[in-house]
N, C-alpha and C positions, 0 to 999 in steps of 0.2 A: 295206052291207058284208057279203059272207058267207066265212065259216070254211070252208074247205076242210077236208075231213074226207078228206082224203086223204095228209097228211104224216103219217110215223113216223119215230120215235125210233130209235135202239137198241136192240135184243134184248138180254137178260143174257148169251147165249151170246154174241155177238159181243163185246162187250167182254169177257166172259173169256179169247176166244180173244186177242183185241189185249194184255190183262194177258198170258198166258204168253209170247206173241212178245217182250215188251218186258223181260219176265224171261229168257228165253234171251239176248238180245242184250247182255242187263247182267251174265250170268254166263262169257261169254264174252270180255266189254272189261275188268270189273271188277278182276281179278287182273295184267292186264297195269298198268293205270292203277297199283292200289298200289301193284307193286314199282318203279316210277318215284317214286311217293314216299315210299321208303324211299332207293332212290339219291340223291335230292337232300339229303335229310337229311344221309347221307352227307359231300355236297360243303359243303351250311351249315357244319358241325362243321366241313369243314378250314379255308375260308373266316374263322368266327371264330377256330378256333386262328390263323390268320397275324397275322390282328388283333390280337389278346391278344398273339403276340409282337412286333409290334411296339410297344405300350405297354410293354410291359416294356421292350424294348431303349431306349425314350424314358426309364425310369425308373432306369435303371442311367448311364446319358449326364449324365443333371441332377444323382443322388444322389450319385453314383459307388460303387455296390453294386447287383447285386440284390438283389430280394426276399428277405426268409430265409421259410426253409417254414414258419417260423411263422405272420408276414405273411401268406404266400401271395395270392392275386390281387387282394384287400381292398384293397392299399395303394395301387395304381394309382387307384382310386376316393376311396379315407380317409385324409387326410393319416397318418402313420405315426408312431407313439406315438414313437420313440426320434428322441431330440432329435436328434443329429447328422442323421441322415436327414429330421426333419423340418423343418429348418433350409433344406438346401437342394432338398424339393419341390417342385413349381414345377407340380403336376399341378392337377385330376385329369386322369390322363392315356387319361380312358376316356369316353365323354358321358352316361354311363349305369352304373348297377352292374353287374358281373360279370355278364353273361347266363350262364345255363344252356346247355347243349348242345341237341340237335334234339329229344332223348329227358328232358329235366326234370332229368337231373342233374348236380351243376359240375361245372366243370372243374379236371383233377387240375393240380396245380403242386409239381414237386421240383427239387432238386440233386442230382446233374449229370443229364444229358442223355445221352442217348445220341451216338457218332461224334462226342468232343468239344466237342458242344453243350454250354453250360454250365450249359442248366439242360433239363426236362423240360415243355412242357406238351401236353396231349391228353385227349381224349374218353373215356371206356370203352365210347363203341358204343354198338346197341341194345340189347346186354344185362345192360349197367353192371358188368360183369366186366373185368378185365384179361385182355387175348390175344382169342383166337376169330376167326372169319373173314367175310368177305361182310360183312353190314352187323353183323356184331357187332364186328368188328375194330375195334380202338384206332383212336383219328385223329388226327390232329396230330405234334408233335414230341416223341418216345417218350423214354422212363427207358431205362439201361443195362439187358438182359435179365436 
């Protein structure tokens, strides 16, 4: 059996140059990919706001009240300390506790709603502010301005 002394490896120059090719092609794809996943985040947060309102609208049906903003979203999840209400809770009407939003923080829950809505609920975005626009903008079903 003899060793051919004639195979090579790879130069340092040569894979350097493949390292920068492979950096330029990642600084040119990279920024598109993330703001796709700042957009979806986006749709998450509306996605569970519809959800949360619907448990709510299932908790107002069975209780016959919403939530009060003291409550807030808890009770969907935790039977609800005030005896009349929790008399006729029939929940939880969530499978899980309250998730957080796409960005780590809850979600807000008031009285009234905006356009009649009777109550408010929605995201503060990615920058946990109320208002702002693009992916900072509120999500879900907003408070009166």
């Amino acid at each position: 059996m003899s060793v051919s002394t004639n195979s090579r490896g790879f130069s340092l120059l040569e894979m350097l140059v493949v390292l920068v090719i492979i950096g330029l092609i990642a600084s040119l794809v990279g920024p598109r990919l993330f703001s796709r996943v700042d957009t979806s985040k986006v749709q998450v947060a509306d996605t569970q706001a519809r959800m949360l309102r619907g448990a709510v609208e299932t908790y107002r049906l069975e209780v016959g009240r919403l939530p009060t903003a003291g409550e807030g979203l808890q009770v969907l999840y935790v039977r609800p300390s005030d005896e009349r209400a929790a008399a006729r809770w029939r929940g939880p009407y969530l499978d899980e506790p309250v998730p957080t939003d796409p960005w780590g923080n809850p979600y807000q829950y008031s009285i009234p709603g905006r356009d009649s809505m009777p109550f408010a609920l929605f995201s503060l975005g990615a920058d946990g502010v109320r208002g702002g626009e693009g992916n900072d903008a509120d999500v879900g079903f907003l408070p009166p301005q």
